[in-house]
C-alpha positions in Angstrom: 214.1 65.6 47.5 210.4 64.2 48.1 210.0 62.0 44.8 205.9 62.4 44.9 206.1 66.2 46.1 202.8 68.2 45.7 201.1 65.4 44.1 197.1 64.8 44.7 195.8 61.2 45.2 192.8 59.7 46.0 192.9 56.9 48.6 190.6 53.1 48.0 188.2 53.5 50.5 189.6 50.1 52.2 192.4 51.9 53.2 192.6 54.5 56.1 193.4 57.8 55.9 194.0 60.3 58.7 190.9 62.3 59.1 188.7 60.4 56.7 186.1 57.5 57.5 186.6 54.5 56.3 183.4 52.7 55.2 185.2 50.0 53.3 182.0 50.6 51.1 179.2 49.4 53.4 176.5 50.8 55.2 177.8 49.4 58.5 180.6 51.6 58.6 179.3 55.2 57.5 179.0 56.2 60.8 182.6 55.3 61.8 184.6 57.9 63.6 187.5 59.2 60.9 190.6 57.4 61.1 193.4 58.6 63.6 196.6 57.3 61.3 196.9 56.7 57.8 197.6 52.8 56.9 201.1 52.4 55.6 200.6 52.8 51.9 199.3 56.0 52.5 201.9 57.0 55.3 204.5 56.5 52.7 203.0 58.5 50.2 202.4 61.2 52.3 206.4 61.1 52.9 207.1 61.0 49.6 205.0 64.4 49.3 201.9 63.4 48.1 198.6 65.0 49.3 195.4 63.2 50.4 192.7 64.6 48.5 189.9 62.7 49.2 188.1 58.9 49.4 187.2 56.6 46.6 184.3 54.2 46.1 184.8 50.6 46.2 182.5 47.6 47.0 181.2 46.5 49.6 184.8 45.1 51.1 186.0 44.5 47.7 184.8 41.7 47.0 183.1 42.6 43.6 184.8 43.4 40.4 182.7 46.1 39.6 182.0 49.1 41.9 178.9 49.7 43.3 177.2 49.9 47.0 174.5 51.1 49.5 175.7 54.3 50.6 177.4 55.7 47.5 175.8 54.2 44.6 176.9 53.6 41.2 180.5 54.4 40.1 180.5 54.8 36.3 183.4 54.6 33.6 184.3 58.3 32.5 184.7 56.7 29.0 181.1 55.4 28.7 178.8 56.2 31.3 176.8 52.7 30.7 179.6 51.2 31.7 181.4 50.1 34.9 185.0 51.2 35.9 185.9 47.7 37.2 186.4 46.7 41.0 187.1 46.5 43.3 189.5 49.7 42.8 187.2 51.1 40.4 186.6 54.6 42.4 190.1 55.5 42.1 189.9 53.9 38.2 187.3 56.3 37.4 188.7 59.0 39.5 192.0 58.6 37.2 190.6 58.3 33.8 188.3 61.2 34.8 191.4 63.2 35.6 190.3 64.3 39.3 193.9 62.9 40.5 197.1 61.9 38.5 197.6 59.1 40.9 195.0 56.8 43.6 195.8 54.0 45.8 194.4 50.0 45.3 194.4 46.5 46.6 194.4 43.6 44.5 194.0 40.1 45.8 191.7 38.1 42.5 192.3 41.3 40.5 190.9 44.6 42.2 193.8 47.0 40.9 194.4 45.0 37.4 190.7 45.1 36.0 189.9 48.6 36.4 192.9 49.4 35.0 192.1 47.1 31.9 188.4 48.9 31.6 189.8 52.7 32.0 192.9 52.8 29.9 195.2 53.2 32.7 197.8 51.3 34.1 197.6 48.6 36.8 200.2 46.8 38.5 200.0 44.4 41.3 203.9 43.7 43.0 204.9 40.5 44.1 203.8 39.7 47.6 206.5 40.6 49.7 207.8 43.4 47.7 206.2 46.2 48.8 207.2 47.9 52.8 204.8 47.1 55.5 203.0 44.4 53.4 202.4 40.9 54.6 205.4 38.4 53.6 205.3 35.8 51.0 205.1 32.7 52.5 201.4 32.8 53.4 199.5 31.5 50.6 196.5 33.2 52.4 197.3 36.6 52.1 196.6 37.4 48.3 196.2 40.8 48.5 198.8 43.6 47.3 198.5 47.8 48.2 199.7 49.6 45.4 198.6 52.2 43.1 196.7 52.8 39.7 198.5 55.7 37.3 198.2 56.9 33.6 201.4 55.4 33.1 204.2 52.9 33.5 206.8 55.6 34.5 204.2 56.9 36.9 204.0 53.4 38.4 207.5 53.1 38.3 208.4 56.1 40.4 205.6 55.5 43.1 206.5 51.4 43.2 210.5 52.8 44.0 209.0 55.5 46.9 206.8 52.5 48.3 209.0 49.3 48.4 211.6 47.8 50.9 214.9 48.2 51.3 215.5 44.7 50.7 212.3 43.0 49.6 210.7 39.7 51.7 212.8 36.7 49.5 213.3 38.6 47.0 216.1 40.4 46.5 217.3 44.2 46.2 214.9 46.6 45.7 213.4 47.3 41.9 215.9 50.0 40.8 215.1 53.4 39.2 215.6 53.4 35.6 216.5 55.8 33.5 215.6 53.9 30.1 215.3 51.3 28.1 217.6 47.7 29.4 216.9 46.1 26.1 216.5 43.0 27.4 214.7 40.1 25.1 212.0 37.8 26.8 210.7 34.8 26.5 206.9 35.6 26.6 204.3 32.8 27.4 200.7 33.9 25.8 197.6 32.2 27.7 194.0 32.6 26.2 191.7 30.2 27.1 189.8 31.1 30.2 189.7 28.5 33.5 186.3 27.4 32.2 188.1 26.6 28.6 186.4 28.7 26.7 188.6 32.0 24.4 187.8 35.7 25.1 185.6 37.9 23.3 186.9 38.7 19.3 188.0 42.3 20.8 190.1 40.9 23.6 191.7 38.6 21.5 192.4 40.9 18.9 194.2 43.0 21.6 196.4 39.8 22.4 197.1 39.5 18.9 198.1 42.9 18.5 200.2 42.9 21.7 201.9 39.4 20.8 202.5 41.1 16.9 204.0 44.5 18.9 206.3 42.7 21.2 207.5 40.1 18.6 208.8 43.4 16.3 210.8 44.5 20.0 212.7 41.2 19.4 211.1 39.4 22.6 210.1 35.6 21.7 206.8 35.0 22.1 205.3 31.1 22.1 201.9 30.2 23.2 201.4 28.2 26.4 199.2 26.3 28.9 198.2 26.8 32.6 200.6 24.7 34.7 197.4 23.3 36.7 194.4 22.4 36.3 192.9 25.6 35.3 188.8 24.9 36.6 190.1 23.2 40.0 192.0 27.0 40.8 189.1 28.9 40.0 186.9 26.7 42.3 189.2 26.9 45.3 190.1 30.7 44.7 186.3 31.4 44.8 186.1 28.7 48.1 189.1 31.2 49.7 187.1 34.3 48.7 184.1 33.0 50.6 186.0 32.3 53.3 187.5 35.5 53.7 183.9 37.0 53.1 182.6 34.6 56.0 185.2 36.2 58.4 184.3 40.0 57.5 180.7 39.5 58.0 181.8 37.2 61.3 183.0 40.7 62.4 179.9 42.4 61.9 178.2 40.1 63.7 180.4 39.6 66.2 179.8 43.6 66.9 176.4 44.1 65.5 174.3 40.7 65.7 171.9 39.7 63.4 170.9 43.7 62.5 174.5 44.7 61.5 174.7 41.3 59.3 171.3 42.7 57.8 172.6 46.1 56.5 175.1 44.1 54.4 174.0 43.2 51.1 173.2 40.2 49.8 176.5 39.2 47.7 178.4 40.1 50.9 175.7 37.9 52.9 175.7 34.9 50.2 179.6 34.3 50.0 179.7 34.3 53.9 177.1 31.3 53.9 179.3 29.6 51.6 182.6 30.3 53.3 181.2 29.4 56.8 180.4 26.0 55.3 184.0 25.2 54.9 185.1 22.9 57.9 188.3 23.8 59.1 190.2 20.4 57.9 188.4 21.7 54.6 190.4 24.6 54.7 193.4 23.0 55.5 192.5 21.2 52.5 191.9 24.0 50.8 195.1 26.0 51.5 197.7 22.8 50.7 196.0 23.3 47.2 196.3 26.5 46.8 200.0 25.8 48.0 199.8 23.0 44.8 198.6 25.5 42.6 201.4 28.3 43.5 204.5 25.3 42.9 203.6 24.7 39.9 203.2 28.1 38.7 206.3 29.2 40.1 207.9 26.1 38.2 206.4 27.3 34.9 208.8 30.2 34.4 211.3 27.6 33.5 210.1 28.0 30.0 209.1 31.6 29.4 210.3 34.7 31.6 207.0 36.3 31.6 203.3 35.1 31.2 201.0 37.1 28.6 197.0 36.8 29.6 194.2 38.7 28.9 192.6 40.3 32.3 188.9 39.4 31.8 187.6 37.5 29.0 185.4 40.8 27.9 186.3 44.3 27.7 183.9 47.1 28.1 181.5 45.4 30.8 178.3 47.3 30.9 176.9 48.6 34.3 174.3 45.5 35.4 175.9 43.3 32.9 176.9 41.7 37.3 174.1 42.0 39.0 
């Protein structure tokens, strides 16, 4: 029985796909030969008896939260076309809540599968590092990002997530079992706010939280407000130093292949956050990594008081297109 048999799905255009070019959303990479072998994630949804389809858009190496770029343009939320879908999985977000495919493939290192979701009504899970087969283990505070999939649906998500993990997950534990229904287990839910600058979400945003927290109190969880286990401003400094840095090694490629004249044809967020990431010394990113390290300790020790940790995804819902420019 192939769990994901005759299924259509679209595959994030950072991911190969057998046939298929992969332009990771730049113009240096249009004129790519197709790829000769699907990447894992999209191995083992082909096994599971899914069918590639097609490509969707993303940004310029996903490193934007909306979706936009030189070759392909705009990508535009089906609900409202003034607004964007999210990034950097927003192609397969729109392509979803259009209802081209029931089911699309995304990465998510600072958020790339869990926005879009958020800003197209779909669902959006990112596994635990480790969890999922052929990703990179845990231990590496470095690699953030996770391959999994956007659906309409937590069962959806559910069944794909139980075609695509390990036998035995990296650290931890058995594999995420099928399940057939409700366990009706009761949480302790932590709800976080306040954004890492200190400021509160949008009225709209928070009214969701309130609505959520007032939906999962009737289910019996508890739910109890609570605070970011670091220092909330010093995290979202260093996580944008690391995104730099891993911007400075994409366009270290590009230039390592192309010179000065591939580096040109990249555009000019790609090109800023490389100058910012090559400015970090390597006993600066030593530095930088031990804290990140830090910053992973103490969250881990947080679940000590609550068993799952309610925050909003961005602080505004509905971003319009240009609202990032």
């Amino acid at each position: 029985h192939l769990p994901l048999a005759g299924i259509p799905f679209g595959v994030k255009d950072l991911e190969d796909a057998q046939g298929y070019i992969t332009t990771f959303g730049s113009a240096f990479h249009t004129e790519d030969a197709p790829a000769l072998e699907d990447s894992e994630l999209v191995r083992r949804l082909r096994a599971a008896g899914a069918i590639v389809v097609g490509k969707t858009n993303t940004p310029e190496f996903g490193y934007k939260g909306k979706t936009d770029n030189v070759p392909f343009g705009v990508t535009k939320n089906p609900w409202d076309l003034t607004r964007t879908p999210g990034g950097s999985s927003g192609g397969s977000s729109a392509a979803l809540a259009a209802g081209m495919v029931p089911l699309a493939t995304g990465s998510d290192g600072g958020g790339s599968i869990r926005i879009p979701a958020a800003l197209t009504g779909l669902f959006g899970f990112k596994p635990s590092r480790g969890r999922m087969a052929g990703q990179k283990t845990a231990d590496d505070p470095g690699e953030i990002a996770v391959d999994h999939v956007l659906t309409r649906s937590v069962r959806d998500a559910a069944l794909t997530m139980a075609a695509l993990q390990g036998p035995a997950a990296d650290g931890l534990g058995a594999a995420v079992p099928r399940l057939a229904g409700p366990v009706g287990e009761r949480l302790r839910i932590g709800v976080i706010t306040v954004t890492a600058d200190g400021s509160q979400p949008d009225q709209e945003v928070l009214a969701g939280i309130a609505r959520t927290r007032a939906l999962l109190s009737g289910m019996g969880h508890t739910v109890s407000d609570a605070r970011w286990p670091f220092n909330a401003v010093d995290f979202g400094r260093d996580f944008l130093s690391f995104w730099a840095f891993s911007a400075a090694q994409s366009v270290g490629f590009v230039s390592k292949m192309m010179g000065a004249d591939g580096v040109a044809q990249l555009e000019p967020l790609t090109r800023h956050l490389a100058a910012q990431g090559a400015a970090l010394s390597p006993a600066d990113f030593q530095a930088l990594i031990g804290r990140l390290l830090g910053y992973r300790a103490a969250y881990d020790a947080s679940f000590r008081g609550h068993d799952v940790l309610l925050t909003p995804v961005l602080s505004r819902h509905a971003v319009p297109i240009g609202y990032l420019s």
